[in-house]
CHARMM-style PDB file with segment names, atoms N, HN, CA, C and O in Angstrom:
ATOM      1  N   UNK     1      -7.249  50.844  17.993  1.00  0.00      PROA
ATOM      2  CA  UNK     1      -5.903  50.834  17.499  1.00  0.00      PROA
ATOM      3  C   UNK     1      -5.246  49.498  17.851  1.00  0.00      PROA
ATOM      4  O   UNK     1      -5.350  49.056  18.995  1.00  0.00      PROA
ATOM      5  N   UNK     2      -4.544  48.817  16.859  1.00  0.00      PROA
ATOM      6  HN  UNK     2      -4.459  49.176  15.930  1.00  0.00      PROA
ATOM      7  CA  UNK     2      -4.059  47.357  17.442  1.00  0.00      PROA
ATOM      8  C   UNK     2      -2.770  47.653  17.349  1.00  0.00      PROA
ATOM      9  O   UNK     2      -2.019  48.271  16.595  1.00  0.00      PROA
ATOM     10  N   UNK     3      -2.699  46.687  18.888  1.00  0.00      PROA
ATOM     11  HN  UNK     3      -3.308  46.185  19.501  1.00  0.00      PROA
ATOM     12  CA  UNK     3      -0.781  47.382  19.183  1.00  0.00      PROA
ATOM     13  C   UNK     3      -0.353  45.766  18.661  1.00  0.00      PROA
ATOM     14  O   UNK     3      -1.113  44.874  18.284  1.00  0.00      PROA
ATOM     15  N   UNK     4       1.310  45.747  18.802  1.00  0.00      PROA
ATOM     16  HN  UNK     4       1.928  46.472  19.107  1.00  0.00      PROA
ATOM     17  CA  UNK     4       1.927  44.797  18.177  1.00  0.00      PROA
ATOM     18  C   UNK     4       2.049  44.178  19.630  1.00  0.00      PROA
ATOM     19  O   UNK     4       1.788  44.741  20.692  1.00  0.00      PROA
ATOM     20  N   UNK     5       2.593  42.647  19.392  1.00  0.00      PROA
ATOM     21  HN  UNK     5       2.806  42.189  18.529  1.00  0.00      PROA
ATOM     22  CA  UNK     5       3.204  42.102  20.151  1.00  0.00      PROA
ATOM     23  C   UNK     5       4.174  41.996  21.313  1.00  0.00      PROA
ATOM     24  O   UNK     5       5.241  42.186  20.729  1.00  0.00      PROA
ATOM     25  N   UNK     6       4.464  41.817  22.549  1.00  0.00      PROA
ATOM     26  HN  UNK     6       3.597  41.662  23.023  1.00  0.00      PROA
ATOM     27  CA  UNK     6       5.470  42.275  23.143  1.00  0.00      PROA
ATOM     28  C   UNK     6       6.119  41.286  23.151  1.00  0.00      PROA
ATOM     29  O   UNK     6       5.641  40.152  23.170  1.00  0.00      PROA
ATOM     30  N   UNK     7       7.294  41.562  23.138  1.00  0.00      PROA
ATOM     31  HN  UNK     7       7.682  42.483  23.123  1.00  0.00      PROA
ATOM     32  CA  UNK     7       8.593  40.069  23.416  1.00  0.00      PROA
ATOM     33  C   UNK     7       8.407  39.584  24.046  1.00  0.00      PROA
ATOM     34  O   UNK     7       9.271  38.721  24.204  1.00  0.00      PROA
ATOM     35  N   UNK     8       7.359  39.517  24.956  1.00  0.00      PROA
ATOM     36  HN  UNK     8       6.658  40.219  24.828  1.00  0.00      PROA
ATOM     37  CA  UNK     8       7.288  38.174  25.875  1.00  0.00      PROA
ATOM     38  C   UNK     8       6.321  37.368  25.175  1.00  0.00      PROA
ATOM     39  O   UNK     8       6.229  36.178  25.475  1.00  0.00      PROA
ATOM     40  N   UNK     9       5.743  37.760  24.471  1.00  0.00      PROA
ATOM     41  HN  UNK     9       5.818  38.727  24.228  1.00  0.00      PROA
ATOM     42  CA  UNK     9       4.359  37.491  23.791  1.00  0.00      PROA
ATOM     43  C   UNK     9       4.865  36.288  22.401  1.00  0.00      PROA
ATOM     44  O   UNK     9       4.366  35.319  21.828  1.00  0.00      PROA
ATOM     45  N   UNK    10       5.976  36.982  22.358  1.00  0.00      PROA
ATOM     46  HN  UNK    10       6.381  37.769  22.824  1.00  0.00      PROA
ATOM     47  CA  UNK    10       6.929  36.434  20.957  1.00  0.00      PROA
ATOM     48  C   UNK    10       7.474  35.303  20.881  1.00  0.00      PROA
ATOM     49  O   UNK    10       7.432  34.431  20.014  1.00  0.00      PROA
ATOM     50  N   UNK    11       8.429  35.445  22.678  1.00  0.00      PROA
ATOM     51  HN  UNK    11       8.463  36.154  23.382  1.00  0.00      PROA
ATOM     52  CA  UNK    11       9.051  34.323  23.178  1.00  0.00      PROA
ATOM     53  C   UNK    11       8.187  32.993  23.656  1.00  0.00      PROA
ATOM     54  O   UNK    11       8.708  31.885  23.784  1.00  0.00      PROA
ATOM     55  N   UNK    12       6.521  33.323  23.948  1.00  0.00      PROA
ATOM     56  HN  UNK    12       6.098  34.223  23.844  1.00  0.00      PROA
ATOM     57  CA  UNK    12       5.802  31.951  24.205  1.00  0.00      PROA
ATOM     58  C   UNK    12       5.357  31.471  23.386  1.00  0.00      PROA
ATOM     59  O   UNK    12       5.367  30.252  23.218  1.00  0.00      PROA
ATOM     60  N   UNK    13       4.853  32.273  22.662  1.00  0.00      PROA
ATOM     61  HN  UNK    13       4.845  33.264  22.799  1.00  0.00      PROA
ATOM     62  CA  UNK    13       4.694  31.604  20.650  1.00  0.00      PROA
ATOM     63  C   UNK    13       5.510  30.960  20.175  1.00  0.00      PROA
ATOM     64  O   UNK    13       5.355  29.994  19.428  1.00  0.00      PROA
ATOM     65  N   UNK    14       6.683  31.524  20.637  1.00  0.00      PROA
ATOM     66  HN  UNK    14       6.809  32.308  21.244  1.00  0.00      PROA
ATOM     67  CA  UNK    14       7.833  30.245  19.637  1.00  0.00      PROA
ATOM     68  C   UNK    14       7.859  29.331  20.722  1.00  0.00      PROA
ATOM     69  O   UNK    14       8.428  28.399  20.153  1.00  0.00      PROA
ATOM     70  N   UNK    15       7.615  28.858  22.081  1.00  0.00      PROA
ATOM     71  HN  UNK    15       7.154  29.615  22.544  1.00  0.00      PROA
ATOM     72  CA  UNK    15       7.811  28.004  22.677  1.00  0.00      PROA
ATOM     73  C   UNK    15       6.763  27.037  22.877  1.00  0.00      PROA
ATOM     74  O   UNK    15       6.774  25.919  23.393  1.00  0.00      PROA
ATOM     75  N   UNK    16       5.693  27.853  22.254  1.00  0.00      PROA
ATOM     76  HN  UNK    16       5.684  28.761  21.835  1.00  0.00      PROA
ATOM     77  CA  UNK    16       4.255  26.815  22.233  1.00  0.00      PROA
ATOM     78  C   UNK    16       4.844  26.338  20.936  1.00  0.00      PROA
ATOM     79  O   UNK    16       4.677  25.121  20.868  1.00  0.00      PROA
ATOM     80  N   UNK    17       5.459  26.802  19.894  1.00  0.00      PROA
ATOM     81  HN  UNK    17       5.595  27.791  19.949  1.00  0.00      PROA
ATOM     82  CA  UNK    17       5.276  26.239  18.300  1.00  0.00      PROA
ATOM     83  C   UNK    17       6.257  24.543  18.913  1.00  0.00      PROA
ATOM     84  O   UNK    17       5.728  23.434  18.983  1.00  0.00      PROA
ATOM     85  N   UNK    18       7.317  24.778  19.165  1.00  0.00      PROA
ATOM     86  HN  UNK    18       7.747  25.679  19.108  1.00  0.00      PROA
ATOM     87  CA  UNK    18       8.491  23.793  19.769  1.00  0.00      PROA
ATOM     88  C   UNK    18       7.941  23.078  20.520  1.00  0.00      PROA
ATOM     89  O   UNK    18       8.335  21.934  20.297  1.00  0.00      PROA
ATOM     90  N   UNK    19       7.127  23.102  21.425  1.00  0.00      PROA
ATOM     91  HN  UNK    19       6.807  24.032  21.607  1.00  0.00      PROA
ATOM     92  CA  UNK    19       6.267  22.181  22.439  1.00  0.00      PROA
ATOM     93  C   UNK    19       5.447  21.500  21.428  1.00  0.00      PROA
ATOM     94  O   UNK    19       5.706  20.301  21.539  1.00  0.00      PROA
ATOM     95  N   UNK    20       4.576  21.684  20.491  1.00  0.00      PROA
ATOM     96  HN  UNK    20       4.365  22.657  20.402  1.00  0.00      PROA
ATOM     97  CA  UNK    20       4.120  21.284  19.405  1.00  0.00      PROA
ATOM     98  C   UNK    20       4.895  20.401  18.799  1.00  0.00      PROA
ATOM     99  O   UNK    20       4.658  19.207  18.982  1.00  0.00      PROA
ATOM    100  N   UNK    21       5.772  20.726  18.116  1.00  0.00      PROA
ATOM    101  HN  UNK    21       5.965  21.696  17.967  1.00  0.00      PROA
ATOM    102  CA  UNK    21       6.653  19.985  17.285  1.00  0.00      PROA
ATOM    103  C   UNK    21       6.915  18.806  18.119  1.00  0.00      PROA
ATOM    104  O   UNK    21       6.605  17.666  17.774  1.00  0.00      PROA
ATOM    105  N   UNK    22       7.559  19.140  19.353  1.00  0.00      PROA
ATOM    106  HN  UNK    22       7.810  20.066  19.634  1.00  0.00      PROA
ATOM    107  CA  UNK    22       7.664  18.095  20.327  1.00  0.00      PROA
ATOM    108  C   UNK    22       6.511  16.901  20.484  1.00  0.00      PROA
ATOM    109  O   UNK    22       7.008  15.776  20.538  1.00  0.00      PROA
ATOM    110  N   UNK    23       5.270  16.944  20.553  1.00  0.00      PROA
ATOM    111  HN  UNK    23       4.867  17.858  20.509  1.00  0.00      PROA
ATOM    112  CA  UNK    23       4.616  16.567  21.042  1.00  0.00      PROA
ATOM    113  C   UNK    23       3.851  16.066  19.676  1.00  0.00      PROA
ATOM    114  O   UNK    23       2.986  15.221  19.904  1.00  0.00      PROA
ATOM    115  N   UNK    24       3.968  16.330  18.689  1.00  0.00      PROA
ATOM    116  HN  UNK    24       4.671  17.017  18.504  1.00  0.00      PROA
ATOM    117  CA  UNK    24       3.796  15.818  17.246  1.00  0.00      PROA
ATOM    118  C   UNK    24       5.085  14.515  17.281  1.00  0.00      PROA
ATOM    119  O   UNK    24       4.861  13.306  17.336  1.00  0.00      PROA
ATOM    120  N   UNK    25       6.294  15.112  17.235  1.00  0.00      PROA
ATOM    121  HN  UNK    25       6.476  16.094  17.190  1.00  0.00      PROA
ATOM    122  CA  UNK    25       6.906  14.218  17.295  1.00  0.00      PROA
ATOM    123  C   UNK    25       6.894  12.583  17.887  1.00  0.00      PROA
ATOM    124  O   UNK    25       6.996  11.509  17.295  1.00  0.00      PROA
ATOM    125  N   UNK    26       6.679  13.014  19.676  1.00  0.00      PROA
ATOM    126  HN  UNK    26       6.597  13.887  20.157  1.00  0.00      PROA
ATOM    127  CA  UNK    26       6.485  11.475  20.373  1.00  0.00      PROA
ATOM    128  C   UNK    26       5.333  10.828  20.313  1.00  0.00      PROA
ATOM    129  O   UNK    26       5.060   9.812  20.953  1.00  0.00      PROA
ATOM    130  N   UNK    27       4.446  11.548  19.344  1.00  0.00      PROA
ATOM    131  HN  UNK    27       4.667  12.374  18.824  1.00  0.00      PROA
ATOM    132  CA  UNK    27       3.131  10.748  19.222  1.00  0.00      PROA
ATOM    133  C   UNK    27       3.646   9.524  17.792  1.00  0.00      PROA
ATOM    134  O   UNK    27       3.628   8.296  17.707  1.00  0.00      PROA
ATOM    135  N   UNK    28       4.082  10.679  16.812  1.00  0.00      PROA
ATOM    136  HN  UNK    28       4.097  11.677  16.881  1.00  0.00      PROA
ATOM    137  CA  UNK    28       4.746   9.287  15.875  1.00  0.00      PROA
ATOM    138  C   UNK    28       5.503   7.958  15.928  1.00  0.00      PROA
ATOM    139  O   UNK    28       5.388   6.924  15.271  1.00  0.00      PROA
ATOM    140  N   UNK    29       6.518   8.415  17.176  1.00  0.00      PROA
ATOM    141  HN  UNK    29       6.612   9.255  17.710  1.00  0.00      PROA
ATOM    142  CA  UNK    29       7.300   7.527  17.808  1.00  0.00      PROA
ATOM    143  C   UNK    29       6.099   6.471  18.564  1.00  0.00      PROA
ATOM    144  O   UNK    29       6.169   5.250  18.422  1.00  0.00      PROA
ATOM    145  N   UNK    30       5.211   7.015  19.223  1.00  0.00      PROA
ATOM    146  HN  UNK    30       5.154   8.007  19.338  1.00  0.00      PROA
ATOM    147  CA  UNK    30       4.121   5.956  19.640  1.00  0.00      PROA
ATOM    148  C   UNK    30       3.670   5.076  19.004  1.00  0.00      PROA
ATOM    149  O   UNK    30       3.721   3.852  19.124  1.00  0.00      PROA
ATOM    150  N   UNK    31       2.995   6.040  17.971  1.00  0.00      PROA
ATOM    151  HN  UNK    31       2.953   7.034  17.873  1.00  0.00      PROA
ATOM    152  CA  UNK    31       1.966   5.018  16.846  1.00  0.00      PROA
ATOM    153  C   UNK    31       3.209   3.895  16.452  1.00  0.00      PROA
ATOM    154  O   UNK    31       3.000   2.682  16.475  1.00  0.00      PROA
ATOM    155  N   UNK    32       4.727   4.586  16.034  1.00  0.00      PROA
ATOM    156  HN  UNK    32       4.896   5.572  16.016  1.00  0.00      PROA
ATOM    157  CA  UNK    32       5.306   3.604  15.948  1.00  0.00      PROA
ATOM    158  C   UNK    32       5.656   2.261  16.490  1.00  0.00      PROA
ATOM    159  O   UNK    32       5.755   1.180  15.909  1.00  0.00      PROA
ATOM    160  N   UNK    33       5.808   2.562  17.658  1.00  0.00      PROA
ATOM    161  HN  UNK    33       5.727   3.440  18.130  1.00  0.00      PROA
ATOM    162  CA  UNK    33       5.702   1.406  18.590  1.00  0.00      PROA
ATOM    163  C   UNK    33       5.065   0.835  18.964  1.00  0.00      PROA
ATOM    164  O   UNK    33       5.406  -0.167  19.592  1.00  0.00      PROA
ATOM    165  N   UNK    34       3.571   1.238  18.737  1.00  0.00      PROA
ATOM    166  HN  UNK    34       3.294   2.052  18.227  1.00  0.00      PROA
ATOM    167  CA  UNK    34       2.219   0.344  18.920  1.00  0.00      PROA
ATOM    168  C   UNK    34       2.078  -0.095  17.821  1.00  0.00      PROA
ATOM    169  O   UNK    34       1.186  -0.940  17.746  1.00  0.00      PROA
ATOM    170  N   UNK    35       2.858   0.244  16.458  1.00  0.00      PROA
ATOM    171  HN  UNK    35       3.582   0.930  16.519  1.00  0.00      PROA
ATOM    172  CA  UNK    35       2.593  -0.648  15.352  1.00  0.00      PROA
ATOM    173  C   UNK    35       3.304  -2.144  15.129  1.00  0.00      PROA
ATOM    174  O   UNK    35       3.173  -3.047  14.303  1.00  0.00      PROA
ATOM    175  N   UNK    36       4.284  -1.874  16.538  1.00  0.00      PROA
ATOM    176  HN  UNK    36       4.391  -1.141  17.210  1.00  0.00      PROA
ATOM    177  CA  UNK    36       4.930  -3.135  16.234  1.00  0.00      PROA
ATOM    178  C   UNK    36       6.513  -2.825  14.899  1.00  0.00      PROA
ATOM    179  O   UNK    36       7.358  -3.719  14.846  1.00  0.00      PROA
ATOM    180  N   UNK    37       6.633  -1.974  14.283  1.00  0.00      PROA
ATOM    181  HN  UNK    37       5.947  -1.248  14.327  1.00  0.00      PROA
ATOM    182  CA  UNK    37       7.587  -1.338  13.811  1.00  0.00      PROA
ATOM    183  C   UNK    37       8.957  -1.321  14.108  1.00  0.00      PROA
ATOM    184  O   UNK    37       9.887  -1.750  13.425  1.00  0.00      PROA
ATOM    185  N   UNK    38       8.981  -0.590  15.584  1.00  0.00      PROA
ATOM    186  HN  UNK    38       8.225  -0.242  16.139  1.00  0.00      PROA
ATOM    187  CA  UNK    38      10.647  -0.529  16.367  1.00  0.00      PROA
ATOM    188  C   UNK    38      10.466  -2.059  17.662  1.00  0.00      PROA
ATOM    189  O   UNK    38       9.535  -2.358  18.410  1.00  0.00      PROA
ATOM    190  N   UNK    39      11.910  -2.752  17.406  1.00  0.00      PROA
ATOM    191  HN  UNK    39      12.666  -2.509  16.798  1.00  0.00      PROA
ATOM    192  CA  UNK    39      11.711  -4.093  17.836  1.00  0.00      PROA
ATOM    193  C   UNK    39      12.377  -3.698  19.111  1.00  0.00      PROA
ATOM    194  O   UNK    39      12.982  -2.625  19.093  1.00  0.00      PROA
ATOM    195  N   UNK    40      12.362  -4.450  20.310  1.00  0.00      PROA
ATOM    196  HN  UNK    40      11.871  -5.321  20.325  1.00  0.00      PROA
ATOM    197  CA  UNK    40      12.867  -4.030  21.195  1.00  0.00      PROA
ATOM    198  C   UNK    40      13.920  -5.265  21.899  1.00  0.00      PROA
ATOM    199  O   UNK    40      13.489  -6.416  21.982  1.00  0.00      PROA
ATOM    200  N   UNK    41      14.700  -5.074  22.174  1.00  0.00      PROA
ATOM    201  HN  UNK    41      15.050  -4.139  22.106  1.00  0.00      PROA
ATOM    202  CA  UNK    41      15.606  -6.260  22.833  1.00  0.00      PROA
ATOM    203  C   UNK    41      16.181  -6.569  24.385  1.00  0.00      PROA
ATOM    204  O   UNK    41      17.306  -6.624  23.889  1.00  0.00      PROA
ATOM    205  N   UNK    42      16.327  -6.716  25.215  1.00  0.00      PROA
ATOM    206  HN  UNK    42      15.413  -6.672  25.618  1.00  0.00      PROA
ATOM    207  CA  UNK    42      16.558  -7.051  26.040  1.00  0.00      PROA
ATOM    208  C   UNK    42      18.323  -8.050  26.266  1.00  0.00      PROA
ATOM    209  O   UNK    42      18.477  -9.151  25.736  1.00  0.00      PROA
ATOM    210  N   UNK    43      19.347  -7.429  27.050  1.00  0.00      PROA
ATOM    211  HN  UNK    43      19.222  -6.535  27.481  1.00  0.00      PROA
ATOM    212  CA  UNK    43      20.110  -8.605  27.199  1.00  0.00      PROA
ATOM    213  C   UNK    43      20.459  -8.966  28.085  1.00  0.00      PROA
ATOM    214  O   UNK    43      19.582  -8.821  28.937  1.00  0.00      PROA
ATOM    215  N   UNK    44      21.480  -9.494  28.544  1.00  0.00      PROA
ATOM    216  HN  UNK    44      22.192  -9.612  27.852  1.00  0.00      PROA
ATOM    217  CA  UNK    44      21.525  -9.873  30.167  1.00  0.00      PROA
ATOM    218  C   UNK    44      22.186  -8.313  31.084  1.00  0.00      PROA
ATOM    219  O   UNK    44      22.005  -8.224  32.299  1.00  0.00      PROA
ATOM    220  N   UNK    45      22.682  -7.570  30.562  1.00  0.00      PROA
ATOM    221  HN  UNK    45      22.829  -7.642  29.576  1.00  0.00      PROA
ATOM    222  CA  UNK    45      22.783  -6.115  31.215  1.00  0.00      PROA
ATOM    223  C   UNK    45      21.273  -6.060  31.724  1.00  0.00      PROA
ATOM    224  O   UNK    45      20.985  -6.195  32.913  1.00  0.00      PROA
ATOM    225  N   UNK    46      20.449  -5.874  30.837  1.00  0.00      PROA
ATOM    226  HN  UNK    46      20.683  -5.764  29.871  1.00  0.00      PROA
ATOM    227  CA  UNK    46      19.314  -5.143  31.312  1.00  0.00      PROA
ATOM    228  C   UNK    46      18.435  -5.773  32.226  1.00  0.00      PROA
ATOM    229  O   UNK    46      17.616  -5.196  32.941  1.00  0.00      PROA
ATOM    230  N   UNK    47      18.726  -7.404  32.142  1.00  0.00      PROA
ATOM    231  HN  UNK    47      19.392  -7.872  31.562  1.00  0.00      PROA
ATOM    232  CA  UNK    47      17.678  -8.250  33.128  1.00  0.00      PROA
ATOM    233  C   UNK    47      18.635  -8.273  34.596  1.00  0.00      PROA
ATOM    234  O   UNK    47      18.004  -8.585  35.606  1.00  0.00      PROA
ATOM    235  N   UNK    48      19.965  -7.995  34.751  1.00  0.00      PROA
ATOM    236  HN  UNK    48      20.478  -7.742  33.931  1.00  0.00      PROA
ATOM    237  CA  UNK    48      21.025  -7.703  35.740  1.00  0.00      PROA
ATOM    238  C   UNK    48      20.444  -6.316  36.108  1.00  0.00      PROA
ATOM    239  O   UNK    48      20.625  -6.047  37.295  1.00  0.00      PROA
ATOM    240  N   UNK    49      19.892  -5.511  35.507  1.00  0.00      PROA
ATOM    241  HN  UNK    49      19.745  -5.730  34.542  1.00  0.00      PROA
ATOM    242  CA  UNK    49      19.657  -4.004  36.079  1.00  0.00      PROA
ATOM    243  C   UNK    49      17.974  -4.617  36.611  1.00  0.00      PROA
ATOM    244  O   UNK    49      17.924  -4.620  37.841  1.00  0.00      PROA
ATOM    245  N   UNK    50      16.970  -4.992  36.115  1.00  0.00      PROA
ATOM    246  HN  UNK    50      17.011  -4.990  35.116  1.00  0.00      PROA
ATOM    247  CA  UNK    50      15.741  -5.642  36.716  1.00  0.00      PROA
ATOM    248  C   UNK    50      16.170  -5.908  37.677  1.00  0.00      PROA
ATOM    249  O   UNK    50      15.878  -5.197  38.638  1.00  0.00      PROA
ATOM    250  N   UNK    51      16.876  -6.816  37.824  1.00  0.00      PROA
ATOM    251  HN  UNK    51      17.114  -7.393  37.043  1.00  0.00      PROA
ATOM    252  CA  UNK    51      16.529  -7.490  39.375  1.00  0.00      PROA
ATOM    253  C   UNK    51      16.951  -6.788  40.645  1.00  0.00      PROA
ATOM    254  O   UNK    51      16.346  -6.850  41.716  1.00  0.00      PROA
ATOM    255  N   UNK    52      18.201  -6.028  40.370  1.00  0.00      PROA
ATOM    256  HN  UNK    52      18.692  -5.978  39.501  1.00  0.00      PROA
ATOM    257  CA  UNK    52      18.726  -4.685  40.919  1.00  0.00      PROA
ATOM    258  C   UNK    52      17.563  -3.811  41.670  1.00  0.00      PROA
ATOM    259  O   UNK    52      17.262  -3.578  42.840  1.00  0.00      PROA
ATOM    260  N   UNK    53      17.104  -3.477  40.472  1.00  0.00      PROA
ATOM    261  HN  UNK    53      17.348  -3.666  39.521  1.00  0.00      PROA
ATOM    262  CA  UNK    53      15.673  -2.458  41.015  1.00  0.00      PROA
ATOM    263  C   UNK    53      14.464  -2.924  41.659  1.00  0.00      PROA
ATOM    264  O   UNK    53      13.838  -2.325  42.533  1.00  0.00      PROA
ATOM    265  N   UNK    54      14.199  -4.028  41.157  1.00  0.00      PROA
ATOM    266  HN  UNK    54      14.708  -4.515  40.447  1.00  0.00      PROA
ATOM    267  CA  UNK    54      13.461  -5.059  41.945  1.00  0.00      PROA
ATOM    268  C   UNK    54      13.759  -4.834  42.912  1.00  0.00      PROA
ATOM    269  O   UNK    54      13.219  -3.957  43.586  1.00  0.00      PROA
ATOM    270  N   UNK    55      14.876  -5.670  43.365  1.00  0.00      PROA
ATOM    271  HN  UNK    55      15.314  -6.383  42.817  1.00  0.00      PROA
ATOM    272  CA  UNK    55      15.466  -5.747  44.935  1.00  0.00      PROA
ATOM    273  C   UNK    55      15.559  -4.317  45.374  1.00  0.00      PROA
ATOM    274  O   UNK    55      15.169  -4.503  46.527  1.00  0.00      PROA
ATOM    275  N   UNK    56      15.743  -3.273  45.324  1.00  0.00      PROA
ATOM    276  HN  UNK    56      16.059  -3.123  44.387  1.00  0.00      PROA
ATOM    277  CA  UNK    56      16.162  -1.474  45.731  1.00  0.00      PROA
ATOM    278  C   UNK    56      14.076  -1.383  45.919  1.00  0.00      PROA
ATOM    279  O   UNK    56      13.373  -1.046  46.872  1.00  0.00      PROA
ATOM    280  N   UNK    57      13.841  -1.710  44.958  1.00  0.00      PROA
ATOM    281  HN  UNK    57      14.412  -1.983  44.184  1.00  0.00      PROA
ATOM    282  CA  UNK    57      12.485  -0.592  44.910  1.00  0.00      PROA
ATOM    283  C   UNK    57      11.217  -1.548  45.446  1.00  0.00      PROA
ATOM    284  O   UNK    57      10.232  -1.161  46.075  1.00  0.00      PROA
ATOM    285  N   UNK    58      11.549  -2.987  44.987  1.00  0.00      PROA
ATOM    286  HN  UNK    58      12.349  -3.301  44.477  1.00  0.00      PROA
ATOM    287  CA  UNK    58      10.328  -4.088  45.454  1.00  0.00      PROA
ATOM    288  C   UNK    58       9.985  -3.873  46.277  1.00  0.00      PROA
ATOM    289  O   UNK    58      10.508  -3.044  47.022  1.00  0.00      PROA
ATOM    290  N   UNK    59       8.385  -4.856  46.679  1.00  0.00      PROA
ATOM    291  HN  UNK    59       7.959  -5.530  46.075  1.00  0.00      PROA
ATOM    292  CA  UNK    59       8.108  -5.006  47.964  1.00  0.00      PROA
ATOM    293  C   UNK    59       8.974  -5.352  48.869  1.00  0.00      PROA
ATOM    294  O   UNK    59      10.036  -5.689  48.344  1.00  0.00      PROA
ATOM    295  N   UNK    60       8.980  -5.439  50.464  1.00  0.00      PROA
ATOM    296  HN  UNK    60       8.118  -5.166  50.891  1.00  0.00      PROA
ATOM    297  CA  UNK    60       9.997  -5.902  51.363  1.00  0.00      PROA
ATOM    298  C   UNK    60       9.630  -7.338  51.369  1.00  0.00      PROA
ATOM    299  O   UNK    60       8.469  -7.728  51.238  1.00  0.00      PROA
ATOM    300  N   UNK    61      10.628  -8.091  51.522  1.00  0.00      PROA
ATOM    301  HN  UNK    61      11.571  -7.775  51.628  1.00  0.00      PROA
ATOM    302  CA  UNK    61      10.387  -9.548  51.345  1.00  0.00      PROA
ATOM    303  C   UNK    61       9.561 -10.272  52.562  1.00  0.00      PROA
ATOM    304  O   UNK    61       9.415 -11.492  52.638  1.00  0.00      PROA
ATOM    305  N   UNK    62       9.038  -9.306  53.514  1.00  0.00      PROA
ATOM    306  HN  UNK    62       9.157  -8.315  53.452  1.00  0.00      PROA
ATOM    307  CA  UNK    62       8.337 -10.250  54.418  1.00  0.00      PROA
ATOM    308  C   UNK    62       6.816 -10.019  53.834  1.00  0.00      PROA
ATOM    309  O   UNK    62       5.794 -10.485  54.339  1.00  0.00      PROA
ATOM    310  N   UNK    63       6.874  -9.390  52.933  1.00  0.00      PROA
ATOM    311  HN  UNK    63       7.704  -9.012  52.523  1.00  0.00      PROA
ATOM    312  CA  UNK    63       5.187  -9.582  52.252  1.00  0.00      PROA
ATOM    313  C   UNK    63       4.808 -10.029  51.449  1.00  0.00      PROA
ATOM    314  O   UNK    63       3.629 -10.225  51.152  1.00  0.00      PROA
ATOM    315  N   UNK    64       6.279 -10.442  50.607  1.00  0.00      PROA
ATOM    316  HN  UNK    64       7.237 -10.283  50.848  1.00  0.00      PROA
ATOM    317  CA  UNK    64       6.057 -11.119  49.547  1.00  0.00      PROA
ATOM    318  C   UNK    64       6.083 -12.684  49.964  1.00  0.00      PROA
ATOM    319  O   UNK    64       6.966 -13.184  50.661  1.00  0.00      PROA
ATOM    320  N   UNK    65       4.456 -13.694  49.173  1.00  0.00      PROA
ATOM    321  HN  UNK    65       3.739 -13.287  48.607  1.00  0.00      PROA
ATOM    322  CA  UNK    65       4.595 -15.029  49.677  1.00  0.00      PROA
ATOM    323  C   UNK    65       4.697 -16.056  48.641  1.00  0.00      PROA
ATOM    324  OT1 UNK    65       4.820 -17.240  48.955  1.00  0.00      PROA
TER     325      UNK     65
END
């Protein structure tokens, strides 16, 4: 006798389908960006936030020579 589905059964199916979609999705966005497609820019905000993190996260400066 085949029983039906239980709602929990229901609720991971639709969350595997969405994880899917997801994961279809950022692969396109990849290929895109390995195609050279989406250009990327940089301005002085963002090289002001580099050096920031650099300095917070870098090596400690007595190792660096």
């Amino acid at each position: 006798m085949a029983e039906g589905k239980t709602n929990q059964e229901i609720m991971l199916e639709k969350q595997l389908k969405i994880l899917l979609a997801e994961e279809r999705a950022l692969k396109q966005a990849g290929r895109r960006i390995s195609s050279g497609e989406m250009k990327f820019s940089i301005g002085k905000n963002d090289l002001v936030k580099g050096i920031i993190l650099r300095e917070i996260l870098g090596p400690p400066k007595a190792s660096e020579g």
